[in-house]
GUSEFI-668793 format. One record per residue (C-alpha): residue in one letter; y, x, z negated. Coordinates in Angstrom, 2 decimals. Layout:
% GUSEFI-668793
+----+---------+---------+---------+
: aa :       v :       u :       w :
+----+---------+---------+---------+
:  A :       Y :       X :       Z :
...
+----+---------+---------+---------+
***
This chain:
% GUSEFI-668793
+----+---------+---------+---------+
: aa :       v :       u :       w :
+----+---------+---------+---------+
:  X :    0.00 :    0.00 :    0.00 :
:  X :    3.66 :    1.22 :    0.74 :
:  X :    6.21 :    1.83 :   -1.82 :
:  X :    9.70 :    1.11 :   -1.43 :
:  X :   10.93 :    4.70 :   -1.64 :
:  X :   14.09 :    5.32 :   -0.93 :
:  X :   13.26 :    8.64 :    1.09 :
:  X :   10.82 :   10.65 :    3.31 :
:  X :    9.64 :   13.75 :    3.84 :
:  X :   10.43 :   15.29 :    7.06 :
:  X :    8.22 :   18.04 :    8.27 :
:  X :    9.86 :   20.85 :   10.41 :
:  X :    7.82 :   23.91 :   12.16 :
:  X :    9.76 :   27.59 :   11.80 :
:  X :    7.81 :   30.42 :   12.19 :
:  X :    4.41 :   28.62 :   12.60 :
:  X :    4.62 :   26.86 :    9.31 :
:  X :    5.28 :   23.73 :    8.02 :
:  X :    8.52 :   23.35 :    5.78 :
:  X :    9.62 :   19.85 :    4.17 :
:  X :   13.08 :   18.99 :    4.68 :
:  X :   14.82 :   15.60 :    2.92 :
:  X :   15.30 :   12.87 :    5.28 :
:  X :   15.92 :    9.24 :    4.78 :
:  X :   13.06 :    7.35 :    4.71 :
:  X :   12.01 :    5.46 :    7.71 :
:  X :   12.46 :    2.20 :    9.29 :
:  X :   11.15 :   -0.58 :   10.52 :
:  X :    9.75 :   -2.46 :   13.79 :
:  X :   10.87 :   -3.77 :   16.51 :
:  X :   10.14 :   -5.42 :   19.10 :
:  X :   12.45 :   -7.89 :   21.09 :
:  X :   13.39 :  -10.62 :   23.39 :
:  X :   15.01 :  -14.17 :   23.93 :
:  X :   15.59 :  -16.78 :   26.03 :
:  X :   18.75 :  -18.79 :   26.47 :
:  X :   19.39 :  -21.64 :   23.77 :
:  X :   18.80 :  -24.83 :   25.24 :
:  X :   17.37 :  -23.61 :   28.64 :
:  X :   14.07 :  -23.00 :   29.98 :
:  X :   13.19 :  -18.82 :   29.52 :
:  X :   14.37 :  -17.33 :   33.00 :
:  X :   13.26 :  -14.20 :   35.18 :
:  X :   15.20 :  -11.13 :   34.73 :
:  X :   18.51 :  -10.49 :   37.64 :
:  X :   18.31 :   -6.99 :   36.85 :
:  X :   16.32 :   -4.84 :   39.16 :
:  X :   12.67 :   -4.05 :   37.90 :
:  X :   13.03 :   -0.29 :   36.29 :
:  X :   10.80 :    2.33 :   38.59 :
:  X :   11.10 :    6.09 :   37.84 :
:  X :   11.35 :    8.41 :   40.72 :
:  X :    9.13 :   11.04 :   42.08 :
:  X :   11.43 :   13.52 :   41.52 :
:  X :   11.25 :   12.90 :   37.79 :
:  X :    9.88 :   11.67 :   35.33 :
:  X :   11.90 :   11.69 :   31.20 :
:  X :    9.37 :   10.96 :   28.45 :
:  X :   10.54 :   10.43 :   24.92 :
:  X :    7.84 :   11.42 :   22.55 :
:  X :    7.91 :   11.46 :   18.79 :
:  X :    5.22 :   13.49 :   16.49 :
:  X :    4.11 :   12.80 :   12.83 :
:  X :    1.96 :   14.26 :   10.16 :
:  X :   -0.73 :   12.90 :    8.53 :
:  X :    1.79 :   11.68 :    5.60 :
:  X :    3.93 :    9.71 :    8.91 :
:  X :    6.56 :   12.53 :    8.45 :
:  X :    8.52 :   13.16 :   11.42 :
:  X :    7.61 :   16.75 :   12.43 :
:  X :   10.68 :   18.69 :   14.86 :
:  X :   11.04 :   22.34 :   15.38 :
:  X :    8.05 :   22.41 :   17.59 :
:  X :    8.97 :   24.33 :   20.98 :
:  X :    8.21 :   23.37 :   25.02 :
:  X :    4.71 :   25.43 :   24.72 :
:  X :    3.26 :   23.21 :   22.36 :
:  X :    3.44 :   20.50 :   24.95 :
:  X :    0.96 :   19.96 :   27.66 :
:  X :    1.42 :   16.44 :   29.56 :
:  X :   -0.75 :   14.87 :   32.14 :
:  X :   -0.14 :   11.82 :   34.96 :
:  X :   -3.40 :   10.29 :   35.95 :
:  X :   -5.67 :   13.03 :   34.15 :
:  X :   -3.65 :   15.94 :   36.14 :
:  X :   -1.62 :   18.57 :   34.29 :
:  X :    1.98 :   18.15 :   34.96 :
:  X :    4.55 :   21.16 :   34.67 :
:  X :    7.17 :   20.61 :   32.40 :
:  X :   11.11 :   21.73 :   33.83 :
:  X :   13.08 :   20.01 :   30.70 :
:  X :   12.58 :   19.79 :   27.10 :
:  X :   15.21 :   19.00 :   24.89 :
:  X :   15.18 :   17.35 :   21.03 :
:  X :   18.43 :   15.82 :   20.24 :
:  X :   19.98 :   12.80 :   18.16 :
:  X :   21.71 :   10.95 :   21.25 :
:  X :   23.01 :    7.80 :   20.83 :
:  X :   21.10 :    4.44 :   21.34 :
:  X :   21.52 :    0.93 :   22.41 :
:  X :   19.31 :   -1.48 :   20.10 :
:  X :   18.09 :   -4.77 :   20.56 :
:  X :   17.22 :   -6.83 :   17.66 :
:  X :   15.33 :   -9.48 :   17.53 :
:  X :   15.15 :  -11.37 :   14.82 :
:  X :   12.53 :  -14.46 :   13.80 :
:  X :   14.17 :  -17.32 :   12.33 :
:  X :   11.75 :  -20.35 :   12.42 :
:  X :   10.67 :  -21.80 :    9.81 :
:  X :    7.76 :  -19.64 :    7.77 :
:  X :   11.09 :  -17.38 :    7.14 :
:  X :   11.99 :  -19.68 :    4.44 :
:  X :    8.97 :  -18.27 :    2.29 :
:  X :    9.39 :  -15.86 :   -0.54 :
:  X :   13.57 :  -16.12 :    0.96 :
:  X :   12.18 :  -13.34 :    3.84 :
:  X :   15.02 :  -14.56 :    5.93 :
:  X :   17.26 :  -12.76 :    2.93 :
:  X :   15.35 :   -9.69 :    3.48 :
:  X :   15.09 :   -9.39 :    6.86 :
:  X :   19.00 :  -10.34 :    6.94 :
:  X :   19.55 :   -7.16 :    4.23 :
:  X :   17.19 :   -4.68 :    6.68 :
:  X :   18.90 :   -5.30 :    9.70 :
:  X :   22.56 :   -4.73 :    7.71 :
:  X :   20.83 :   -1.64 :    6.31 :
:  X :   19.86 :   -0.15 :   10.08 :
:  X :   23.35 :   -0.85 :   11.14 :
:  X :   25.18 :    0.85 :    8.40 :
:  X :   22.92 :    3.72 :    9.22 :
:  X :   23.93 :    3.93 :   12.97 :
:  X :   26.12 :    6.16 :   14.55 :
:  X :   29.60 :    5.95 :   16.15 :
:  X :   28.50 :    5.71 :   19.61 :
:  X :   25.47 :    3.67 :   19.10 :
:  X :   25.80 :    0.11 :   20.33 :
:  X :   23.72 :   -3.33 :   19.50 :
:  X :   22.92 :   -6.59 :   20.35 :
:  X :   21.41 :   -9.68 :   18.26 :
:  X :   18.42 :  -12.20 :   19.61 :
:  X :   17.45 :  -14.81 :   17.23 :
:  X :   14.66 :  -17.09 :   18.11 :
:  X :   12.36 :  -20.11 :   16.60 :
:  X :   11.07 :  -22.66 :   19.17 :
:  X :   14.30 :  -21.62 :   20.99 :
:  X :   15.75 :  -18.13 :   21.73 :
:  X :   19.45 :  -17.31 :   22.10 :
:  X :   21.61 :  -14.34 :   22.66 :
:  X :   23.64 :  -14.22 :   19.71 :
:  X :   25.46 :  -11.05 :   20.50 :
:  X :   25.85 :   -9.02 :   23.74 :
:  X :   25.91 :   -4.87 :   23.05 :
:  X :   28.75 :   -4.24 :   20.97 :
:  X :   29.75 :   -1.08 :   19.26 :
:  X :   31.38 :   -3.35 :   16.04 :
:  X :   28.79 :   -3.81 :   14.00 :
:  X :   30.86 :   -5.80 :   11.63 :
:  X :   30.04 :   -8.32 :   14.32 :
:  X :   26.70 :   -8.65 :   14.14 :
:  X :   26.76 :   -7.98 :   10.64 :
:  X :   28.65 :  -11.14 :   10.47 :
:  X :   26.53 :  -13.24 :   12.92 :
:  X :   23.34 :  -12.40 :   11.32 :
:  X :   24.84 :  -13.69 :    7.52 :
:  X :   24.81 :  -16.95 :    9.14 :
:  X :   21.27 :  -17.40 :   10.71 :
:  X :   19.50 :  -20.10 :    9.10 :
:  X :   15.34 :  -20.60 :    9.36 :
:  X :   13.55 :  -23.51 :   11.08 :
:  X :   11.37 :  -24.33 :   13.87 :
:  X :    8.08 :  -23.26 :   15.30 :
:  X :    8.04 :  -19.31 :   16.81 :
:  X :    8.86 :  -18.52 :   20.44 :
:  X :    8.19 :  -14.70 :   19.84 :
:  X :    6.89 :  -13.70 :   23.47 :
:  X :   10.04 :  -15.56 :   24.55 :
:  X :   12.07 :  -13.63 :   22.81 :
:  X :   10.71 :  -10.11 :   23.41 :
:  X :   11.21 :  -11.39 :   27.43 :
:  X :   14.87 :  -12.17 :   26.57 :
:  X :   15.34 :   -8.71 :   24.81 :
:  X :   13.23 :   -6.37 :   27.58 :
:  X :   15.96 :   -8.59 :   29.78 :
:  X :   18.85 :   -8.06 :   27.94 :
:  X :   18.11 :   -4.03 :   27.43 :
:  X :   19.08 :   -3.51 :   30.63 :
:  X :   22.92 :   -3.86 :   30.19 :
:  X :   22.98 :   -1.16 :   27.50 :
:  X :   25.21 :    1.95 :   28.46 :
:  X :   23.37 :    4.55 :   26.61 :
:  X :   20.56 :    6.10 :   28.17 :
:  X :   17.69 :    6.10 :   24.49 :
:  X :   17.34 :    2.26 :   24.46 :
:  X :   15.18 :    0.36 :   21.85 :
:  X :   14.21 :   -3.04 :   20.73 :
:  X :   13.39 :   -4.11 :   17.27 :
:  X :   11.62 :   -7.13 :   16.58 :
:  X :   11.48 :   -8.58 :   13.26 :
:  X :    8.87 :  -11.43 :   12.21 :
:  X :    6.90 :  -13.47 :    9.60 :
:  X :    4.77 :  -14.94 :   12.02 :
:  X :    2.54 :  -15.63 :   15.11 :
:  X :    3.57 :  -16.95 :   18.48 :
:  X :    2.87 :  -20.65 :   18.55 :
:  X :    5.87 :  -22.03 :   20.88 :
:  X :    6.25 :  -19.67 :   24.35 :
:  X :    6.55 :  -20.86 :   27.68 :
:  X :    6.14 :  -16.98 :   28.45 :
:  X :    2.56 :  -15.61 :   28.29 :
:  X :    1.50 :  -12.61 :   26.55 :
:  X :    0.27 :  -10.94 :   29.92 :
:  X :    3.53 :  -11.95 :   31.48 :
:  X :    5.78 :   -9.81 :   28.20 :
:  X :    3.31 :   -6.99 :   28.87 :
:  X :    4.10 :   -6.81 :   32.20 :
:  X :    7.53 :   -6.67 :   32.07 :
:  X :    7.62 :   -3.80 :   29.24 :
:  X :    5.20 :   -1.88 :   31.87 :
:  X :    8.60 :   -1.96 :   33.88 :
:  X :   11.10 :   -1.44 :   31.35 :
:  X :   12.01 :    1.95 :   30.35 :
:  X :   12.66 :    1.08 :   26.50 :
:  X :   10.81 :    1.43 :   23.44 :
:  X :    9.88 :   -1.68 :   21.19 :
:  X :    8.95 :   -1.69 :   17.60 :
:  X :    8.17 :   -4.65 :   15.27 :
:  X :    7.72 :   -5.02 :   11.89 :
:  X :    6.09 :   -8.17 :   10.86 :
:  X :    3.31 :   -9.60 :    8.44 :
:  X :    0.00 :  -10.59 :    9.91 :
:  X :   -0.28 :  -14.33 :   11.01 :
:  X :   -2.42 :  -16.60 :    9.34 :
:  X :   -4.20 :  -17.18 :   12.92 :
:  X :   -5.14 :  -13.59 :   12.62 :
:  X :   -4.25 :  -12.64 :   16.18 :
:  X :   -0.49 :  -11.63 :   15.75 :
:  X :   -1.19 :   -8.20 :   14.67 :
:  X :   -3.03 :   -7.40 :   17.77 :
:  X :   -0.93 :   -8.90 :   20.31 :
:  X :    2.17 :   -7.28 :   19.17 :
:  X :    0.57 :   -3.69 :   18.66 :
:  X :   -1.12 :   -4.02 :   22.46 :
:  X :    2.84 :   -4.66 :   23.58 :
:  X :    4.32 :   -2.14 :   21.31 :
:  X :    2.30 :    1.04 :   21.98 :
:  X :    2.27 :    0.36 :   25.91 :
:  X :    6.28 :    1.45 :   25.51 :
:  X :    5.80 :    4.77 :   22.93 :
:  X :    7.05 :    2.41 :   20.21 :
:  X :    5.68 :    1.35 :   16.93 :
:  X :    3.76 :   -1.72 :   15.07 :
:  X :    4.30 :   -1.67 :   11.30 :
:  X :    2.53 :   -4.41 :    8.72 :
:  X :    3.81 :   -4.38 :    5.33 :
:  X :    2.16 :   -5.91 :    2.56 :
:  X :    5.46 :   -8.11 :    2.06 :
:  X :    8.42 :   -8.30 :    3.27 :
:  X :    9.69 :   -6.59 :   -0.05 :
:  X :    9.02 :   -3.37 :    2.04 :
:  X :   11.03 :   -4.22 :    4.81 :
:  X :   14.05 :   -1.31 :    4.27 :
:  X :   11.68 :    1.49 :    4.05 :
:  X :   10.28 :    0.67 :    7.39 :
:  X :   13.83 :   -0.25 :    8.79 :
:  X :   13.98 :    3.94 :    7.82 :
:  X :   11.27 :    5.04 :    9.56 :
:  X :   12.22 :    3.28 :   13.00 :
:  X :   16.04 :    4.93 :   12.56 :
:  X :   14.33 :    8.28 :   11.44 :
:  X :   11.90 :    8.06 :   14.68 :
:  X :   14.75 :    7.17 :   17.12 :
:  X :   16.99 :   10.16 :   16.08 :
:  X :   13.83 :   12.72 :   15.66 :
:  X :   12.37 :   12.55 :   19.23 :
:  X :   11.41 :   15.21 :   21.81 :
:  X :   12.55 :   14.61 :   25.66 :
:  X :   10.04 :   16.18 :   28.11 :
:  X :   10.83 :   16.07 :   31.71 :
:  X :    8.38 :   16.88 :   34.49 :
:  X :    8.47 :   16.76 :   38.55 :
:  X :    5.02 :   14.62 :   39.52 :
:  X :    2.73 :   16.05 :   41.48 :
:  X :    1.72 :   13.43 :   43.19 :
:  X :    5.09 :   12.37 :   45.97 :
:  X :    3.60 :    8.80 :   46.96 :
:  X :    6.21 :    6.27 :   46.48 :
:  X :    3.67 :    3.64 :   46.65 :
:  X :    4.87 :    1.89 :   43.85 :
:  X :    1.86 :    2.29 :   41.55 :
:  X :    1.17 :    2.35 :   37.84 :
:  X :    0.89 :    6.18 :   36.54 :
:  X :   -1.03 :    6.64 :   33.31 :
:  X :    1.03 :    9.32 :   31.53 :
:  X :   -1.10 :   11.45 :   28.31 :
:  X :    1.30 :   13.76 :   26.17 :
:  X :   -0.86 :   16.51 :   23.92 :
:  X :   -0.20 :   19.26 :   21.83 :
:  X :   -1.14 :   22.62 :   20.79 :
:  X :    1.09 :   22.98 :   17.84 :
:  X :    1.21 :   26.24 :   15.98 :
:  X :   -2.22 :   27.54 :   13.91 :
:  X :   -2.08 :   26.15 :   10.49 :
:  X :   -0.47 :   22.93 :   10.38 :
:  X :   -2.45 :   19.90 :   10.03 :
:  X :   -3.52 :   17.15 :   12.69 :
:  X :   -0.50 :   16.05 :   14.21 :
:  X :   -0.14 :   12.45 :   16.13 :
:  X :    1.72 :   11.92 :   19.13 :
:  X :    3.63 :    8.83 :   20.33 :
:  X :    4.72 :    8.07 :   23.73 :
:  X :    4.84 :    5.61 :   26.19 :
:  X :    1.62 :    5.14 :   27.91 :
:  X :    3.05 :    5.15 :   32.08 :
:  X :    5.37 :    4.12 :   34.23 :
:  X :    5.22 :    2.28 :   38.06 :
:  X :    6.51 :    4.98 :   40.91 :
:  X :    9.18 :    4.36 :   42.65 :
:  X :    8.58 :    1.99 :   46.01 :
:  X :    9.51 :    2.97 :   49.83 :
+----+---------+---------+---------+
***
């Protein structure tokens, strides 16, 4: 069971060893999307996201065995592979860039038990007041309905403000939602995008099908994570990590929703300690297929397993 500590270790490599630095604890899931209040959930206007032959950016994150965040590892400890063949890798970079966030946030009714609404209200204040200057952010509520509360906006005192006055009720539109948000991503100006989806509860209310919300993270270059407790159907849990690990993202499942601002943590934490590695495929077809992509390391002798995260492909670009 997870405490709610108020901070994590972070593990660094220098020298081939492992060294614990203090780092706020970690954060939560995410996962999002939406569909317009009142109207039927509609196919994304923007144009379907395809990566280029000519490169190909993959944001990877790496934790210990304790879920510490481990940086100071260097480009030779990566090795990554498209479609089982070795790739060479021409950029590498680890920085704290700015992000735009999505959050999604579950207001039906089930909310309303043990006041989660409250806490999932004071975890999504929490990841705002932890953002940077440049970051940017925009709200998706949903029950049976979902609705775009607040387009990307740098004022967080906005959404800080919106999200204060979300009530619960309803049944749960969730795929919906995470539709609206892999939508809505597209508009943000910064170039690390994320979605966060917060929820109590299964999908019971989507005119969007699982396979269909799958499909369209496949095209979306952003990274979901969710934090949510595991539906009394016993099939949430499932669904949601199947969509969240396609996109490098993260699932978390708290005990309660008591937890909720130490995994809020550990999704900021993972968004501002993540590697970039760039590559040139070998394979030139623009043909418009799907490109299974496998990041591994060989990290320096001594440290313990290590566990990679990163998106699991992308579709090539299309003549």
């Amino acid at each position: 069971m997870c405490t709610l500590a108020q901070t994590e270790g972070k593990a660094e490599v220098a020298g081939g060893k492992l060294r614990n630095l203090t780092l706020t604890a970690a954060f939560v899931l995410l996962c999002i999307s939406v569909s317009l209040q009142g109207q039927d959930p509609r196919k994304p206007q923007t144009p379907i996201f395809r990566v280029g032959v000519e490169s190909v950016f993959v944001k990877v994150s790496v934790t210990d065995p304790l879920n510490r965040y481990v940086t100071g590892l260097d480009q030779e400890h990566f090795k990554i592979f498209e479609d089982k063949v070795e790739q060479s890798i021409n950029h590498f970079s680890q920085e704290s860039a700015a992000i735009s966030a999505g959050i999604i946030f579950d207001v039906s009714g089930s909310m309303k038990t043990n006041n989660n609404i409250q806490k999932a209200k004071n975890a999504i204040v929490r990841f705002l007041e932890s953002g940077h200057a440049d970051d940017e952010y925009c709200l998706i509520t949903f029950n049976e309905r979902t609705s775009l509360v607040q387009n990307f906006t740098r004022s967080s005192s906005n959404l800080r403000s919106e999200v204060a006055l979300r009530q619960a009720g309803g049944r749960t539109a969730m795929y919906d939602a995470i539709y609206m948000g892999l939508d809505q991503i597209h508009s943000g100006r910064n170039e690390k995008k994320a979605l966060i989806l917060i929820t109590d509860g299964e999908d019971n209310s989507s005119r969007y099908s699982i396979s269909e919300v799958r499909e369209f993270a496949k095209e979306s270059d952003v990274q979901i994570y969710a934090i949510g407790e595991h539906g009394e159907l016993g099939y949430g849990r499932s669904l949601i990590q199947n969509i969240v690990s396609l996109t490098g993202g993260r699932a978390y499942f708290p005990n309660s929703f008591n937890e909720l601002d130490y995994y809020i943590d550990l999704v900021h934490a993972e968004l501002r300690n993540q590697y970039v590695i760039g590559y040139s495929p070998t394979n030139k077809s623009h043909d418009g297929k799907w490109r299974k992509i496998q990041v591994k390391l060989d990290p320096p002798a001594g440290l313990p397993k290590l566990i990679v995260h990163a998106k699991e492909g992308y579709y090539a670009a299309k003549n």
